[in-house]
PDB file of N, CA, C and O in Angstrom, chain B, residues numbered from 101:
ATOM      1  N   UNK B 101       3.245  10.814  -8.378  1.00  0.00           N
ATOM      2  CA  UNK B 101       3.596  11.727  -7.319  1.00  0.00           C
ATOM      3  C   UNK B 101       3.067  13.115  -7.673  1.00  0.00           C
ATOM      4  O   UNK B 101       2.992  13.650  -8.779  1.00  0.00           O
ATOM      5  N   UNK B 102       2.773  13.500  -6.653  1.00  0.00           N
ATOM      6  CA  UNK B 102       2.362  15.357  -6.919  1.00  0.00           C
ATOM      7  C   UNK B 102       3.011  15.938  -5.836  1.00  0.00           C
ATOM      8  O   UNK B 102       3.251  15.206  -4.876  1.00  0.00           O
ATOM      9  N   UNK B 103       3.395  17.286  -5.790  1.00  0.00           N
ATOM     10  CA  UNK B 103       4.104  17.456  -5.270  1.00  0.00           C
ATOM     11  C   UNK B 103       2.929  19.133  -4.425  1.00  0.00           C
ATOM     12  O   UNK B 103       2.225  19.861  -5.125  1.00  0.00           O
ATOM     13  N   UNK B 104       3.070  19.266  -3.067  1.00  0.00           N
ATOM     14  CA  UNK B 104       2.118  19.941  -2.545  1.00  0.00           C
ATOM     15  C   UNK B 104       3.059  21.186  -1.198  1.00  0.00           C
ATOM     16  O   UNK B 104       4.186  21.179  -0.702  1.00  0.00           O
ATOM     17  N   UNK B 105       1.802  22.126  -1.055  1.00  0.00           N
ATOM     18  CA  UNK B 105       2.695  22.982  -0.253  1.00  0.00           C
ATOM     19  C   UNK B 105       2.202  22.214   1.644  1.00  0.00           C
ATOM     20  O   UNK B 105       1.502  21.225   1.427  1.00  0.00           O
ATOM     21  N   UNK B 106       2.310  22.335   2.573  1.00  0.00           N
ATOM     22  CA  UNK B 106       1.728  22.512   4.465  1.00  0.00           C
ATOM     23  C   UNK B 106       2.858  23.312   5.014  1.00  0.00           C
ATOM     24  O   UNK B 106       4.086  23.317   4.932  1.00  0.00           O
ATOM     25  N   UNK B 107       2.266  23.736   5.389  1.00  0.00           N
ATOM     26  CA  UNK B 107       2.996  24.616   6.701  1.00  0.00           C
ATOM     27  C   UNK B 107       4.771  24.678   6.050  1.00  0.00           C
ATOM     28  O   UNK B 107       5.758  24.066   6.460  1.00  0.00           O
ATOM     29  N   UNK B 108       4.671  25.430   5.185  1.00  0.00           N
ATOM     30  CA  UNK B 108       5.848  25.937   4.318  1.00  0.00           C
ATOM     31  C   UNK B 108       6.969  24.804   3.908  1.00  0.00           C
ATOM     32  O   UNK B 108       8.104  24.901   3.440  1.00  0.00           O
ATOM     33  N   UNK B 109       6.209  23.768   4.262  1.00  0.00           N
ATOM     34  CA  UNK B 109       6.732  22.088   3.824  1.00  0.00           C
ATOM     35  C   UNK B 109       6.523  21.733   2.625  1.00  0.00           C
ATOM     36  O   UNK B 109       5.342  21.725   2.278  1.00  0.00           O
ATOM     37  N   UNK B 110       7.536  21.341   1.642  1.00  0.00           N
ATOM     38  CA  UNK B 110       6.788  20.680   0.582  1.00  0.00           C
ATOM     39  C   UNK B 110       7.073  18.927   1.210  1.00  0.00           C
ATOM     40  O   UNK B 110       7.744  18.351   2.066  1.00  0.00           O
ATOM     41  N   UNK B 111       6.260  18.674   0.340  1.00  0.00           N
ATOM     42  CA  UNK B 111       6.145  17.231   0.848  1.00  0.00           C
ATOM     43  C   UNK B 111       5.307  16.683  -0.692  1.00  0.00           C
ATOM     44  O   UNK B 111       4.845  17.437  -1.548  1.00  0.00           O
ATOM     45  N   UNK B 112       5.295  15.463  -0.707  1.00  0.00           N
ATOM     46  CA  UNK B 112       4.208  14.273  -1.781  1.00  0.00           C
ATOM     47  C   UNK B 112       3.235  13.688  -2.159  1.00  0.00           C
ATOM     48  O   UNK B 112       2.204  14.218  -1.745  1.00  0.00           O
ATOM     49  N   UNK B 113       3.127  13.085  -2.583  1.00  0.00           N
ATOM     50  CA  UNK B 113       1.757  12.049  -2.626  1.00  0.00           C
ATOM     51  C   UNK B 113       2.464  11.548  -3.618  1.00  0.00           C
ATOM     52  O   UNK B 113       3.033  12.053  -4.586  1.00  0.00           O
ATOM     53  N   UNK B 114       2.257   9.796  -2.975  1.00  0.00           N
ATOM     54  CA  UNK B 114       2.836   8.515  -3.532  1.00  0.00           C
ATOM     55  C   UNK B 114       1.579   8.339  -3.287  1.00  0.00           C
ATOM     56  O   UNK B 114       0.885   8.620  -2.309  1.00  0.00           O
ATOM     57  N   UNK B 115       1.212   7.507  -4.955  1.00  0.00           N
ATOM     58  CA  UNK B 115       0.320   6.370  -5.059  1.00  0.00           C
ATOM     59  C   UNK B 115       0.786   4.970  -5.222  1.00  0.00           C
ATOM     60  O   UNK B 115       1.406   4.549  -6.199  1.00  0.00           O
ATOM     61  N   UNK B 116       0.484   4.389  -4.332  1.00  0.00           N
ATOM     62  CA  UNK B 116       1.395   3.126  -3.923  1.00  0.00           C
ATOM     63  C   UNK B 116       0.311   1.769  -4.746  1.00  0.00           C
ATOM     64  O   UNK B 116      -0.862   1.740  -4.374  1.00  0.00           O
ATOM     65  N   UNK B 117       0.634   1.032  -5.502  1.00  0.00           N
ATOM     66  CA  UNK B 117       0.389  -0.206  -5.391  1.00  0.00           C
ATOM     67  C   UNK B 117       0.212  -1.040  -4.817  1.00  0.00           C
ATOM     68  O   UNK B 117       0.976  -0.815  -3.878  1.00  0.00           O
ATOM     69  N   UNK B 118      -0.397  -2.239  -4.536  1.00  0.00           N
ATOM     70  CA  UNK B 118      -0.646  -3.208  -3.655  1.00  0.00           C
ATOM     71  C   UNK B 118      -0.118  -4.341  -4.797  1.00  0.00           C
ATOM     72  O   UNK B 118       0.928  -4.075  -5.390  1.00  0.00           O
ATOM     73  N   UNK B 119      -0.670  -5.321  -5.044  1.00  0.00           N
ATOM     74  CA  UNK B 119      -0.117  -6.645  -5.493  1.00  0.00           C
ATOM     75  C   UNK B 119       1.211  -6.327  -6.920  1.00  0.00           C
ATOM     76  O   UNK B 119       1.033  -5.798  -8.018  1.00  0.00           O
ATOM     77  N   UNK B 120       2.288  -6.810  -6.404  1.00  0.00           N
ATOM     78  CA  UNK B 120       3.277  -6.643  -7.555  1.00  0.00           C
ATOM     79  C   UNK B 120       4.236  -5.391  -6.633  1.00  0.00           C
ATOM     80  O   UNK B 120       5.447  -5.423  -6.852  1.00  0.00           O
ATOM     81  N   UNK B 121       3.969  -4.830  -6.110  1.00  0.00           N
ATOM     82  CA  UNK B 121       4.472  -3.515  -5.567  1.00  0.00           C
ATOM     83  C   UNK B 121       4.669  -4.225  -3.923  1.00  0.00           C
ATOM     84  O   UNK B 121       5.606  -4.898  -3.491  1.00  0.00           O
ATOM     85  N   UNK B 122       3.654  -3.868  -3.377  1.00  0.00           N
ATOM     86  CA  UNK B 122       3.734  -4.092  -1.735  1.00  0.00           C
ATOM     87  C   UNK B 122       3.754  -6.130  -1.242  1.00  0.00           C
ATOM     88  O   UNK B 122       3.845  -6.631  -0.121  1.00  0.00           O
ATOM     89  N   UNK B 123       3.641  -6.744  -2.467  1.00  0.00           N
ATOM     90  CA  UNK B 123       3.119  -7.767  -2.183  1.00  0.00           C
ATOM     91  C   UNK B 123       3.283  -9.058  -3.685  1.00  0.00           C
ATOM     92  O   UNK B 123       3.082  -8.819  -4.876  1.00  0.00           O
ATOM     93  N   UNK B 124       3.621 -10.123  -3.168  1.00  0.00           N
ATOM     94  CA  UNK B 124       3.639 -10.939  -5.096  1.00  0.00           C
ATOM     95  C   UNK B 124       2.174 -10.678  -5.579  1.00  0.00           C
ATOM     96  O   UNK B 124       1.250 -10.582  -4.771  1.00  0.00           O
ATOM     97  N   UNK B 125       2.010 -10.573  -6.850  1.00  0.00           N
ATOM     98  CA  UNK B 125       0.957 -10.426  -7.147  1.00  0.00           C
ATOM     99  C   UNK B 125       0.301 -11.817  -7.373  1.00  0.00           C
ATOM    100  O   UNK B 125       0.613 -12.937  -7.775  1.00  0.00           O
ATOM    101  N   UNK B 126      -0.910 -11.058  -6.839  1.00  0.00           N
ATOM    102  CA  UNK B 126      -2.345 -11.678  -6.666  1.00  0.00           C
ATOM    103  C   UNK B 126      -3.628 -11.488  -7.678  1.00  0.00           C
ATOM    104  O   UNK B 126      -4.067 -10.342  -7.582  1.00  0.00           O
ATOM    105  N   UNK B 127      -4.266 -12.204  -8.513  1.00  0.00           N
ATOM    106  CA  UNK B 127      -5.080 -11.924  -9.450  1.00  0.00           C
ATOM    107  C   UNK B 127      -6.344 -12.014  -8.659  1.00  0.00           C
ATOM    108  O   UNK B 127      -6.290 -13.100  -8.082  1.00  0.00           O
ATOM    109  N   UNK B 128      -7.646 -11.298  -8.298  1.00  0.00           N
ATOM    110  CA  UNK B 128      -8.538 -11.254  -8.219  1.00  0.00           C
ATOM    111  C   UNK B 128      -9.096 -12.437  -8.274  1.00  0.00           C
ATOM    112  O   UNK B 128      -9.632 -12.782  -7.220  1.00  0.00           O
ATOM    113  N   UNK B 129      -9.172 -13.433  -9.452  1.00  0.00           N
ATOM    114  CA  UNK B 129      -9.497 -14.674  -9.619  1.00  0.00           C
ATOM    115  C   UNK B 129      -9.426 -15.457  -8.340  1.00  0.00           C
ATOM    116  O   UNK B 129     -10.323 -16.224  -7.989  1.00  0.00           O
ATOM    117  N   UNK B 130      -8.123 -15.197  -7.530  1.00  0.00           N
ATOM    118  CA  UNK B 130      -7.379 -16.088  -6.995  1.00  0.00           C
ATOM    119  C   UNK B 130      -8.284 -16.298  -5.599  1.00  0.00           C
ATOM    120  O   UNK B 130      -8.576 -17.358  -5.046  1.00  0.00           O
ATOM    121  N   UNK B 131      -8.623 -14.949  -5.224  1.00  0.00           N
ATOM    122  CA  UNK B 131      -9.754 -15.138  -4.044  1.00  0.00           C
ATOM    123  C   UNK B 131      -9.076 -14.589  -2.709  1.00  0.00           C
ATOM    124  O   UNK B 131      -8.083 -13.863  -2.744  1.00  0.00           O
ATOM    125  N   UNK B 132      -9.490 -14.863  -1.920  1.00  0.00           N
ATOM    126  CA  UNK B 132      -9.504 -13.944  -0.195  1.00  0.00           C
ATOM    127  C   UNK B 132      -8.461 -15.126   0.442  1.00  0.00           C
ATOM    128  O   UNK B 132      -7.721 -15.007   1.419  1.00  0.00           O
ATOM    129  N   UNK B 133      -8.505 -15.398   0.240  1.00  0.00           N
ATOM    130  CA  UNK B 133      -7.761 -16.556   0.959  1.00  0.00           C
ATOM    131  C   UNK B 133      -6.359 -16.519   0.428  1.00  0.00           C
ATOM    132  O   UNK B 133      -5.378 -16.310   1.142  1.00  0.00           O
ATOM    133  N   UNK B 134      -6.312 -16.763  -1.044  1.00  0.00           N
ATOM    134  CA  UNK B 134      -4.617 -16.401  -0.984  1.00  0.00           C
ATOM    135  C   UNK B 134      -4.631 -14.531  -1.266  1.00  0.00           C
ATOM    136  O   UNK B 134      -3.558 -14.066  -1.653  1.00  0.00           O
ATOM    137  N   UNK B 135      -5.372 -13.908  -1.143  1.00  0.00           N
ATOM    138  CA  UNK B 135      -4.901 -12.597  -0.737  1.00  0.00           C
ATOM    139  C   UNK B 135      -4.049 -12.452   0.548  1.00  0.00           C
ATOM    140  O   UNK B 135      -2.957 -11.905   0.703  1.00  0.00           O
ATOM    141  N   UNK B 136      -4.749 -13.009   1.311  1.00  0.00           N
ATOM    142  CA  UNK B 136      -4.347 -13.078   2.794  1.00  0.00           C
ATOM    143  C   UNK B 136      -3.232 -13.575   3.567  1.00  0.00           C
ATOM    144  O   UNK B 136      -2.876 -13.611   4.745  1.00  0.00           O
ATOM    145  N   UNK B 137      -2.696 -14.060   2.078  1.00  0.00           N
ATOM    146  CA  UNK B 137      -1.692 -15.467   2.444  1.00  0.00           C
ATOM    147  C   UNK B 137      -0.552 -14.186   1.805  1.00  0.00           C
ATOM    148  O   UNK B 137       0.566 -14.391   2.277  1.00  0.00           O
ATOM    149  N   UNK B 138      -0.576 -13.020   0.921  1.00  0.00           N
ATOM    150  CA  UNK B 138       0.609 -12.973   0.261  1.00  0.00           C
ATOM    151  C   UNK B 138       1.701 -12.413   0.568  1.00  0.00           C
ATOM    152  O   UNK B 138       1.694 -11.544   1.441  1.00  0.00           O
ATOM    153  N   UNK B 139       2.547 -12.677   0.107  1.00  0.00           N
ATOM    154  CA  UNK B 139       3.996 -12.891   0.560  1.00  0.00           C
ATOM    155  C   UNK B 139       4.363 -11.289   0.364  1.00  0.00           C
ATOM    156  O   UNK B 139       4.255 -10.781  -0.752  1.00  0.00           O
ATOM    157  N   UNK B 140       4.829 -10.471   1.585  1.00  0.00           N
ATOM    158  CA  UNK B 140       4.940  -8.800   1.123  1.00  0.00           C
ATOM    159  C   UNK B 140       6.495  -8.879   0.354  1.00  0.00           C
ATOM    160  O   UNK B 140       7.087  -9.865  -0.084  1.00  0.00           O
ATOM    161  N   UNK B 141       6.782  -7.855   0.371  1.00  0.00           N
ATOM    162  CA  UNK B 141       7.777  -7.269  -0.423  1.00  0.00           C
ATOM    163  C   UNK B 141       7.999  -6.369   0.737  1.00  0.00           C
ATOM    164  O   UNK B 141       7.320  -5.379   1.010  1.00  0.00           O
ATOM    165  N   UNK B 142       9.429  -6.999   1.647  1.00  0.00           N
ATOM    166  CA  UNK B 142       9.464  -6.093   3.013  1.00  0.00           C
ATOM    167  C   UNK B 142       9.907  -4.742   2.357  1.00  0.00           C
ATOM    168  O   UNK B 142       9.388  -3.645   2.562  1.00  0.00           O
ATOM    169  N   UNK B 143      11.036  -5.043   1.472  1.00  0.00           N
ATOM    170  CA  UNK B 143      11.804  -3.868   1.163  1.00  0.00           C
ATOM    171  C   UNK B 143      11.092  -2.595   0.854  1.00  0.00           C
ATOM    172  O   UNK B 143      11.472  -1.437   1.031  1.00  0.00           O
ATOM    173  N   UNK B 144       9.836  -3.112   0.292  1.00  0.00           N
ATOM    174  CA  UNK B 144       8.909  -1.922  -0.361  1.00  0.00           C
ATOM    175  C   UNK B 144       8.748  -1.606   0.754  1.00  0.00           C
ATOM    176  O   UNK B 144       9.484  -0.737   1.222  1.00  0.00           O
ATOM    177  N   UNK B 145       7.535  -2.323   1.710  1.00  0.00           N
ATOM    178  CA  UNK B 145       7.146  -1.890   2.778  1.00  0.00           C
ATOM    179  C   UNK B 145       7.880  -0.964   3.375  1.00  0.00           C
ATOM    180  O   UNK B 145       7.297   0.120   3.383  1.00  0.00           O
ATOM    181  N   UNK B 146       8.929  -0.949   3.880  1.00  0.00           N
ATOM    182  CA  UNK B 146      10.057  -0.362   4.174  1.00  0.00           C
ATOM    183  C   UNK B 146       9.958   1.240   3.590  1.00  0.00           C
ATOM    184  O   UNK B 146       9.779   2.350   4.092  1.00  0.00           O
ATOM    185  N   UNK B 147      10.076   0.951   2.879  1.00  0.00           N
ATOM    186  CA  UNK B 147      10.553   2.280   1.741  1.00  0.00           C
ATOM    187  C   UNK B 147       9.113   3.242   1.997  1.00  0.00           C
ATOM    188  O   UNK B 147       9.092   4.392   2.437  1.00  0.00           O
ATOM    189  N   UNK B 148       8.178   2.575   1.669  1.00  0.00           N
ATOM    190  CA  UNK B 148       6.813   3.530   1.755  1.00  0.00           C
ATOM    191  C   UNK B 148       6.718   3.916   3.104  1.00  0.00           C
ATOM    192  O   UNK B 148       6.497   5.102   3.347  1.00  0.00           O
ATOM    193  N   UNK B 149       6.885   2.891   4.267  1.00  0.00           N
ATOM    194  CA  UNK B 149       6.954   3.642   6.005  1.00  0.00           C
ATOM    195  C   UNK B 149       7.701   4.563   5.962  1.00  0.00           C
ATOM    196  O   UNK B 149       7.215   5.553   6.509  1.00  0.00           O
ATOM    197  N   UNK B 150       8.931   4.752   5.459  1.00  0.00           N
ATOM    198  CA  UNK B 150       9.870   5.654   5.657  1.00  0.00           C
ATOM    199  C   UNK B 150       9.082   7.224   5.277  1.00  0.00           C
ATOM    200  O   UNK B 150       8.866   8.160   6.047  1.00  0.00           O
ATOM    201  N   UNK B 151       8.754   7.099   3.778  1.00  0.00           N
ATOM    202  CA  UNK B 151       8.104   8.011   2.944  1.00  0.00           C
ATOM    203  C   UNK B 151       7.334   8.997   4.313  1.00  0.00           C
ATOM    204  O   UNK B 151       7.534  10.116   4.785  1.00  0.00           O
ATOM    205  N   UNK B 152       6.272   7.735   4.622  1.00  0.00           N
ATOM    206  CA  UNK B 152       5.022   8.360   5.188  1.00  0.00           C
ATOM    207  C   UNK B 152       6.033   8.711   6.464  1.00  0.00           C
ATOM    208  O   UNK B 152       6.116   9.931   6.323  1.00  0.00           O
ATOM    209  N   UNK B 153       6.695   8.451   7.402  1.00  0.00           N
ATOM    210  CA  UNK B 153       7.407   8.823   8.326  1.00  0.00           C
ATOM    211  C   UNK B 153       7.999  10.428   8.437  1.00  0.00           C
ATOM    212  O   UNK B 153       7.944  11.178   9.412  1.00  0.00           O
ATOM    213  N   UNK B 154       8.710  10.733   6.795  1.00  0.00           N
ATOM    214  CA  UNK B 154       8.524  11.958   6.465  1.00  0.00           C
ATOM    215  C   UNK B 154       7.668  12.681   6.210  1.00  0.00           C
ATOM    216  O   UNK B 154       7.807  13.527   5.327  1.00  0.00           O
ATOM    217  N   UNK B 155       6.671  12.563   6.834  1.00  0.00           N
ATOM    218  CA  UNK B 155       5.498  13.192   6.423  1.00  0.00           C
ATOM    219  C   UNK B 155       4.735  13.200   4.910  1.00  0.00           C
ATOM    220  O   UNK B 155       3.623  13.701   4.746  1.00  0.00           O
ATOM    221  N   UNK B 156       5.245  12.786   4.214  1.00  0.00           N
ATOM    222  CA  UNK B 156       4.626  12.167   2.410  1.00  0.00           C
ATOM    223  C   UNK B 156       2.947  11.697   3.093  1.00  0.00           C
ATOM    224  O   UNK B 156       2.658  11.453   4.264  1.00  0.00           O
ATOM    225  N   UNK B 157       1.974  11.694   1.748  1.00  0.00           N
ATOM    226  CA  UNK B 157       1.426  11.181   1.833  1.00  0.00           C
ATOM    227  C   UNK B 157       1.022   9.893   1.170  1.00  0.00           C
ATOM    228  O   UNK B 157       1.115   9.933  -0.057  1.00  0.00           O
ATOM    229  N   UNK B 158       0.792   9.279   1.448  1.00  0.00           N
ATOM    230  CA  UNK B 158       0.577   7.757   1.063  1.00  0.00           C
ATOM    231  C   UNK B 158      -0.520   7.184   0.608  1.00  0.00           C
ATOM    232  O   UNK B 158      -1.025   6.674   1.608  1.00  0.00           O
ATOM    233  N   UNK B 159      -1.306   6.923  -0.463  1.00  0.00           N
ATOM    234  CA  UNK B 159      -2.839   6.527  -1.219  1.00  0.00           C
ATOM    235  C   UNK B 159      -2.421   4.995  -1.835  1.00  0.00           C
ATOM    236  O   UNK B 159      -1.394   4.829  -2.494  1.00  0.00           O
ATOM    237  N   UNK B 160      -3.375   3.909  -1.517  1.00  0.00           N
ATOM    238  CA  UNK B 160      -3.063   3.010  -1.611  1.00  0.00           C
ATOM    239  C   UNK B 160      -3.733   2.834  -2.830  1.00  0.00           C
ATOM    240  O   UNK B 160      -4.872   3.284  -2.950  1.00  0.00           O
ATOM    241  N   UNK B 161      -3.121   2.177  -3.850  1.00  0.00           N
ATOM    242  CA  UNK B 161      -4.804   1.653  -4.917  1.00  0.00           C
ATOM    243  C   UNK B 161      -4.299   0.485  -5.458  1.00  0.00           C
ATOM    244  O   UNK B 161      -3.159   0.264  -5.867  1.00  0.00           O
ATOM    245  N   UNK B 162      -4.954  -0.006  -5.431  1.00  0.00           N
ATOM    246  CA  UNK B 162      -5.529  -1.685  -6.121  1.00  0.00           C
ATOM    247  C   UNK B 162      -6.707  -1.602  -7.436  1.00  0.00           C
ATOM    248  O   UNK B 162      -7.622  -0.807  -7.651  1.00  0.00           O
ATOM    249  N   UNK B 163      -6.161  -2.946  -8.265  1.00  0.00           N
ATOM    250  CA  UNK B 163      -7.184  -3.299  -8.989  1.00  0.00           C
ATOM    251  C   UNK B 163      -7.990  -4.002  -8.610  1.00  0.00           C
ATOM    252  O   UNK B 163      -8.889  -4.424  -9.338  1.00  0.00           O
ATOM    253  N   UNK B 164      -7.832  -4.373  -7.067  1.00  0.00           N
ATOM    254  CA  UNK B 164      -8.773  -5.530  -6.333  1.00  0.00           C
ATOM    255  C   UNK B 164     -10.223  -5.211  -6.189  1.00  0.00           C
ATOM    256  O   UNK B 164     -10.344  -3.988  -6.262  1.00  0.00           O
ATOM    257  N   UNK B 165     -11.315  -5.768  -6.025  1.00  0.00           N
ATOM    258  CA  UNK B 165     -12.665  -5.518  -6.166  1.00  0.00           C
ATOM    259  C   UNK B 165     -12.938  -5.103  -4.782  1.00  0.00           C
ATOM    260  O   UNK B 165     -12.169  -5.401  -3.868  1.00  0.00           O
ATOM    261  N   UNK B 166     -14.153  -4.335  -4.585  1.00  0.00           N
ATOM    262  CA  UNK B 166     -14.601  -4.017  -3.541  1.00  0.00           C
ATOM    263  C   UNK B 166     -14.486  -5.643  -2.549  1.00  0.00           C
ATOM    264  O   UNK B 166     -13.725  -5.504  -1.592  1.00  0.00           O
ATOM    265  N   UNK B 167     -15.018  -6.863  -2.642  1.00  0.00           N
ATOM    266  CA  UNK B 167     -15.032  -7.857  -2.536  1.00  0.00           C
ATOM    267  C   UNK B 167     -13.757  -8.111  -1.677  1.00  0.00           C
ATOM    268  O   UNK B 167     -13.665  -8.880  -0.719  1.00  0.00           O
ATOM    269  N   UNK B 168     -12.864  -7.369  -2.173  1.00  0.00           N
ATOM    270  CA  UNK B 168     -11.797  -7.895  -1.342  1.00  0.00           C
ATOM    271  C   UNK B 168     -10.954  -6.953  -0.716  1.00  0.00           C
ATOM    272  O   UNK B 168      -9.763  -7.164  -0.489  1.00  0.00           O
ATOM    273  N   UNK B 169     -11.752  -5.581  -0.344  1.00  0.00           N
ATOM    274  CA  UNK B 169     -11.334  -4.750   0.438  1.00  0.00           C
ATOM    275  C   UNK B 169     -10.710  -5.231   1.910  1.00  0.00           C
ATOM    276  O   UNK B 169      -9.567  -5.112   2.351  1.00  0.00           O
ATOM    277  N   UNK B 170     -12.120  -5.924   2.600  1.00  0.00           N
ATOM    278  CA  UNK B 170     -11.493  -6.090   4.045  1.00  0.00           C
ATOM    279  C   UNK B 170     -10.021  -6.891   4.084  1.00  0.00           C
ATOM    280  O   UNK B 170      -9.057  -6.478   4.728  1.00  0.00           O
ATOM    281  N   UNK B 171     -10.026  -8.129   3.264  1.00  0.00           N
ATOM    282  CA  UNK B 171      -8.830  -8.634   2.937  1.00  0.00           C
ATOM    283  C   UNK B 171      -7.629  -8.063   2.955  1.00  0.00           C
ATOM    284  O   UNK B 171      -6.579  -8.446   3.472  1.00  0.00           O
ATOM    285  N   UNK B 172      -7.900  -7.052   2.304  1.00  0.00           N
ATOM    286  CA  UNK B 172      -7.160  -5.684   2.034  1.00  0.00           C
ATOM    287  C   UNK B 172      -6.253  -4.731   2.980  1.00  0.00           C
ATOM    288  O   UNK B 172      -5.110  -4.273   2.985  1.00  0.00           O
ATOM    289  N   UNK B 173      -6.851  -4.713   3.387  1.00  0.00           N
ATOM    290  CA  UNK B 173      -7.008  -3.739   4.386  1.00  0.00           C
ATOM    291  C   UNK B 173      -6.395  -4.512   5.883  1.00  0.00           C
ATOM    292  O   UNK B 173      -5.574  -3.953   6.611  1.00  0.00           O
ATOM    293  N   UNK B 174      -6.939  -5.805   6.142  1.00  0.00           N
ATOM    294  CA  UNK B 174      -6.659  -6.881   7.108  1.00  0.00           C
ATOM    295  C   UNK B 174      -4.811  -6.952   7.176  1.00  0.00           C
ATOM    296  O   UNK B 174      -3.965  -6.998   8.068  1.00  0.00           O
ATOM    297  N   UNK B 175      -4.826  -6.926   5.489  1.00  0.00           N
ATOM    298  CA  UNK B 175      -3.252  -7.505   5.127  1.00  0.00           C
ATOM    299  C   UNK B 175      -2.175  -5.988   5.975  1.00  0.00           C
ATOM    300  O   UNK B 175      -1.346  -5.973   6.884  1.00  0.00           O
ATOM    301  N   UNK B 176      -2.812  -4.842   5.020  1.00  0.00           N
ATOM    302  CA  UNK B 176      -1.582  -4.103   5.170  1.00  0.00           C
ATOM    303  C   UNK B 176      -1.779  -3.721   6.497  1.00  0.00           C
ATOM    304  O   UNK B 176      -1.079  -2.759   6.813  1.00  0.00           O
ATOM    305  N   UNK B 177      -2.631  -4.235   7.537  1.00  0.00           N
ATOM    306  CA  UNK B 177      -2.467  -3.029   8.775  1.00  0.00           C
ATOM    307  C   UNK B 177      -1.099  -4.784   9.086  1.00  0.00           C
ATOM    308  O   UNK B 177       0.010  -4.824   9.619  1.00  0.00           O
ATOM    309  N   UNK B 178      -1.742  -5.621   8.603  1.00  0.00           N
ATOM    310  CA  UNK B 178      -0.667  -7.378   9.332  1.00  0.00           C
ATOM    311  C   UNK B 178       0.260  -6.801   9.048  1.00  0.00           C
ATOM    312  O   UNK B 178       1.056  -6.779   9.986  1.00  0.00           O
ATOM    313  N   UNK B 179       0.786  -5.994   7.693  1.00  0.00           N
ATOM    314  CA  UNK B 179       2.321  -5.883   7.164  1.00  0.00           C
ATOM    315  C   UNK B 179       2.979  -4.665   7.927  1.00  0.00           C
ATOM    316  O   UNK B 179       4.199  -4.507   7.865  1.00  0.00           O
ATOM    317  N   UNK B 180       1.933  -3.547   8.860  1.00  0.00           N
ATOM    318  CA  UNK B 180       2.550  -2.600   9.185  1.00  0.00           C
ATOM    319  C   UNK B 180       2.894  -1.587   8.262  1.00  0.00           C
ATOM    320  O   UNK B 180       3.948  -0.953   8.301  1.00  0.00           O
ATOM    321  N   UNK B 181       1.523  -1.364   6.998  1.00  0.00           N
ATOM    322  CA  UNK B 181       2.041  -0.649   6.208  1.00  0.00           C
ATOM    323  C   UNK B 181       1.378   0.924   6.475  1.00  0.00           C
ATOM    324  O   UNK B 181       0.206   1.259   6.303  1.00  0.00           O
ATOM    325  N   UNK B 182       2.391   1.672   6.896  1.00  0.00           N
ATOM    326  CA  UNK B 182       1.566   3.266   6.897  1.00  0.00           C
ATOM    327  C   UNK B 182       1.366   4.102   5.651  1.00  0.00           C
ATOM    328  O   UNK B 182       2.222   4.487   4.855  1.00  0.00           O
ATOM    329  N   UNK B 183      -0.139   4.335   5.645  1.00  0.00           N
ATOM    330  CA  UNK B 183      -0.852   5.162   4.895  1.00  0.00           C
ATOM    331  C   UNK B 183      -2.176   6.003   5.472  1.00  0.00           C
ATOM    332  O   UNK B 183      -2.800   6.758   4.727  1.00  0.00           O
TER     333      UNK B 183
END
């Protein structure tokens, strides 16, 4: 987290996790297919919408390979995750 000034707001930056955090984890090995398949972690989800709802900002990062960006990306807009 860092903590920042806007419009006389302080507000955050959460760097959020993806597999293990937003999602069971997924090893790279495992491939696009069960990326796609994985099981979220609503509660997180939850918690980080809220964040970003307050205006926080939200940075997603993965150890996932470029390779499996769209996957990526496919999943969290499926999970409704704001960032």
């Amino acid at each position: 987290m860092h903590d920042c000034m806007n419009e006389n707001k302080k507000y955050w930056i959460y760097m959020i996790d993806v597999d293990g955090t937003l999602c069971e984890n997924i090893f790279n090995e495992e491939g696009t297919k069960r990326m796609a398949k994985a099981k979220p972690f609503k509660e997180s989800i939850n918690a980080v919408n809220k964040l970003h709802q307050e205006g926080h900002y939200i940075c997603i990062f993965t150890s996932r390979t470029d390779e499996h960006r769209k996957v990526t990306e496919d999943w969290l807009k499926k999970h409704n995750v704001r960032y």
